[in-house]
C-alpha positions as CSV (number, residue, x, y, z in Angstrom):
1,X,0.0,0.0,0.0
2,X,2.8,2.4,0.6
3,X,4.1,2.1,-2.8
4,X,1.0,2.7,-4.5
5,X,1.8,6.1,-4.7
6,X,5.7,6.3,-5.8
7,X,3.9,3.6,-8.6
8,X,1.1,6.4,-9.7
9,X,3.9,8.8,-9.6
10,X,6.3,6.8,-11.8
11,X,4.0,5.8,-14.3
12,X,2.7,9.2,-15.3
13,X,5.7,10.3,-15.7
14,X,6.7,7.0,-18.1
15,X,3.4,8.1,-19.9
16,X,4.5,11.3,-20.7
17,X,8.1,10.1,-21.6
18,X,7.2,7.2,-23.6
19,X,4.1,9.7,-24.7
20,X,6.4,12.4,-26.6
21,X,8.6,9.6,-27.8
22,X,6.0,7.5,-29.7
23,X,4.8,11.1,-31.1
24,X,7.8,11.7,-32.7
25,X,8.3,8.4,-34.2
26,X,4.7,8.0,-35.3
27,X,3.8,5.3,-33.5
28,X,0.3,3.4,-32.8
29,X,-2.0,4.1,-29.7
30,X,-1.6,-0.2,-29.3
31,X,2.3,0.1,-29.7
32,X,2.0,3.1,-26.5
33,X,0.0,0.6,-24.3
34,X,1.7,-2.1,-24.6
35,X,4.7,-0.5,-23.8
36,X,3.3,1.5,-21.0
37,X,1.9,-1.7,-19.4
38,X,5.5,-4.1,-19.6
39,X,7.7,-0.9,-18.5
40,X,4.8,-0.8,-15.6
41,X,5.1,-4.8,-15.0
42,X,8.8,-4.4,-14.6
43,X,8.7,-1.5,-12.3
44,X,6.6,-2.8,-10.0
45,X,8.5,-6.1,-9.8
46,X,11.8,-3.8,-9.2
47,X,9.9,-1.6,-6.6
48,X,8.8,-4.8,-4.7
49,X,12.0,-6.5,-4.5
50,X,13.6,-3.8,-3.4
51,X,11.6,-3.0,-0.6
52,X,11.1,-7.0,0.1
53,X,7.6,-6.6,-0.2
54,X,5.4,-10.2,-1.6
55,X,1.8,-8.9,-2.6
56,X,0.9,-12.4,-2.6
57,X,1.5,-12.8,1.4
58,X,-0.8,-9.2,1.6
59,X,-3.6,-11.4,-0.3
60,X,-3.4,-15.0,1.6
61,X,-3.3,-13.2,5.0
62,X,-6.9,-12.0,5.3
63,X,-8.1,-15.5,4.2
64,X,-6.0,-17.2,6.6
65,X,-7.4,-15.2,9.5
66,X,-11.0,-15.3,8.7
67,X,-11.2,-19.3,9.1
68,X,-9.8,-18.6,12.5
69,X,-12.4,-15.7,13.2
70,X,-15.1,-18.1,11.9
71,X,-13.8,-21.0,14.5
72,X,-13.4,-18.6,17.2
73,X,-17.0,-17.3,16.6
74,X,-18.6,-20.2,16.3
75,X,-16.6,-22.2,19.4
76,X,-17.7,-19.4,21.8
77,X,-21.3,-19.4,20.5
78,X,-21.3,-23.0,21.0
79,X,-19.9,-23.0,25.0
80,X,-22.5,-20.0,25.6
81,X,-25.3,-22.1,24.6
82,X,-25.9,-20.3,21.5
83,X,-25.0,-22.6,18.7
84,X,-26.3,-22.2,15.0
85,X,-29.0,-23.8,14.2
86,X,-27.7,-26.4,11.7
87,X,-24.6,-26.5,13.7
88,X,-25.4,-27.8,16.6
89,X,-27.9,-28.6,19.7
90,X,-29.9,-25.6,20.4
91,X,-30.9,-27.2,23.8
92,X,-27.3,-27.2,25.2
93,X,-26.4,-25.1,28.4
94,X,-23.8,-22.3,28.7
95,X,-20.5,-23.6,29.8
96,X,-20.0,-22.8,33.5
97,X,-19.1,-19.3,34.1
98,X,-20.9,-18.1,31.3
99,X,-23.8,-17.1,32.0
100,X,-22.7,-15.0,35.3
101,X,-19.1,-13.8,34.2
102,X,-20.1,-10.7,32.9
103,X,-20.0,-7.3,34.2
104,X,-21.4,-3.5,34.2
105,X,-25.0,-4.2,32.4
106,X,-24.8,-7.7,31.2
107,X,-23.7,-10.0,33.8
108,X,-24.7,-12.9,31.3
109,X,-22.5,-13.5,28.8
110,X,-24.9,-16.4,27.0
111,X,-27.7,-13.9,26.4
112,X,-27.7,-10.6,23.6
113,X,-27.1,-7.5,24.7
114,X,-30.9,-6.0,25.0
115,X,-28.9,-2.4,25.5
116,X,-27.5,-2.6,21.9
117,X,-24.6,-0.6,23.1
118,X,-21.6,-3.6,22.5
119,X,-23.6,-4.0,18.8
120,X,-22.8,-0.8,17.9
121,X,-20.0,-0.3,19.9
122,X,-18.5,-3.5,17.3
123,X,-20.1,-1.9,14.6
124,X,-18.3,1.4,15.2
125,X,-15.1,-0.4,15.7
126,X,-14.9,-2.0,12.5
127,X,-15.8,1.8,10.6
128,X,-13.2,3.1,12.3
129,X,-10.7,0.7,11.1
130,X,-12.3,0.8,7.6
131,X,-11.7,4.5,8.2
132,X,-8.0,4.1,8.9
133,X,-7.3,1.5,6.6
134,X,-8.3,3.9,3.5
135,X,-6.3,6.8,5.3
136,X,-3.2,4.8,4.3
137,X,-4.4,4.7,0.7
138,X,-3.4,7.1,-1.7
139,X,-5.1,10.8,-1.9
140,X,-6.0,9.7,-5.5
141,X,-7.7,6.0,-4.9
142,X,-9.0,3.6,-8.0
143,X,-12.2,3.2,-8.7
144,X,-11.8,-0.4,-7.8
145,X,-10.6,0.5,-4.0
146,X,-13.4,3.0,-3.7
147,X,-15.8,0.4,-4.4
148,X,-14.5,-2.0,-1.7
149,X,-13.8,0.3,0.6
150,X,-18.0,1.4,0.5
151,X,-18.5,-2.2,0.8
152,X,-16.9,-3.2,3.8
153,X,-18.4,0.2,5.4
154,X,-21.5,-1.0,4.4
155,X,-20.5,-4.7,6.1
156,X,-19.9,-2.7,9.2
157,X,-23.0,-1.5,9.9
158,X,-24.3,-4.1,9.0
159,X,-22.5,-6.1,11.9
160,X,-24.7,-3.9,14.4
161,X,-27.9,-5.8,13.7
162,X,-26.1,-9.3,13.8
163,X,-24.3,-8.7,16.9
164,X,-27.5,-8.2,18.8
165,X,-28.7,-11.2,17.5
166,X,-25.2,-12.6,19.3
167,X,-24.3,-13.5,23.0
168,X,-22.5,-10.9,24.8
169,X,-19.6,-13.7,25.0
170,X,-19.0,-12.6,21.2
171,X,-19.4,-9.2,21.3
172,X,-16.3,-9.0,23.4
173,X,-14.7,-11.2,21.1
174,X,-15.4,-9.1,18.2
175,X,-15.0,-5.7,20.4
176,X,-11.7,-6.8,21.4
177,X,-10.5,-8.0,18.1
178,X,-11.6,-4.7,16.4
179,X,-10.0,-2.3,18.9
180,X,-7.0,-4.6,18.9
181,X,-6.5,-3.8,14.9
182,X,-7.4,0.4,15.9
183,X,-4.7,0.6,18.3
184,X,-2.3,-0.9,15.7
185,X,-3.2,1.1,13.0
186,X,-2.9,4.2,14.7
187,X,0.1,2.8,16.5
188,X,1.6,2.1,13.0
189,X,1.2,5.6,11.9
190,X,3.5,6.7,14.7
191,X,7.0,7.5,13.3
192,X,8.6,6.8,16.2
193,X,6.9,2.9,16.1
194,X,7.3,2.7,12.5
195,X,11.4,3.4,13.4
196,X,11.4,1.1,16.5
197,X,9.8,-1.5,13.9
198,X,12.0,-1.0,11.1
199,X,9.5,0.2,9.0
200,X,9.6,2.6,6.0
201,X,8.6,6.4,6.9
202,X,5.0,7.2,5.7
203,X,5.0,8.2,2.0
204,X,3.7,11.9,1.6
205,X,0.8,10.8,-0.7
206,X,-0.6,9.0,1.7
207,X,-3.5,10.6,4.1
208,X,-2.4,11.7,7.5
């Protein structure tokens, strides 16, 4: 994500070059593209190997943790007596400790929150690190990550309504595991962090 924009950068200054250059020799529009695009291919490969950055490990990540969200989701469900349907025995008790563990206003961590305040207290956890995640895009984002990005804010709020529907035992879950990933991005925006971590400083097209 940080290189995205050195890459946007780069390549409309390639267009321009590669622009005049096909001008003068009188070259076709398909000639200039296809150009463009390999010059593009190889600075992108060049740009990731010199930072050591994989884009592949950036896309298996995310589906490596949501089967372990899933499980988690579905294992504390199951000990607070709140199993899916088609997943298990609806008629099961709470696991000891469950269903008088809790604090402040729910003391039972089998049953929903009737106070919908940890539903949208999730719900506003994962905006906010929707919110942050397209800070560290670009100040000029594609069309492409401006669709996804309204998606998963959509998703969001949409997590309101299904974690009242959810024991309270999840809620934390999901509470926790949302502010977990806030503090870290705003942690990660830190310079002083970013240093400590051996990260690369903040490129200035990015949001602040």
């Amino acid at each position: 994500m940080a290189l995205t924009p050195v890459l946007h950068g780069w390549l409309e200054t390639l267009k321009t070059s590669v622009g005049i250059d096909h001008k003068l020799k009188g070259r076709d529009y398909s000639t200039f593209n296809t150009e463009i695009q390999d010059a593009y291919r190889a600075k992108v490969k060049e740009l990731y190997s010199a930072n050591r950055c994989n884009p592949r490990v950036s896309f298996v990540l995310p589906w490596v943790q949501i089967p372990l969200f899933i499980t988690m989701s579905l294992t504390i469900r199951g000990m607070a007596g709140y199993p899916l349907p088609f997943l298990g025995d609806s008629s099961l008790a709470a696991e000891p400790g469950f269903t008088e563990g809790g604090v402040l206003w729910f003391p039972d961590l089998a049953a929903s929150d009737p106070t919908w305040i940890m539903p949208i207290a999730v719900g506003a956890v994962n905006l906010l690190n929707i919110e942050l995640n397209g800070r560290m895009m670009s100040k000029t984002p594609t069309r492409n990550q401006v669709i996804f990005r309204n998606f998963f804010r959509v998703l969001a709020v949409s997590m309101i309504p299904i974690a009242h529907e959810a024991p309270m035992a999840i809620c934390l879950y999901w509470l926790s595991s949302g502010s977990y990933s806030v503090i870290q991005n705003v942690a990660f925006r830190v310079p002083a962090v970013r240093q400590w971590l051996k990260l690369p400083p903040m490129p200035k097209g990015v949001k602040e």
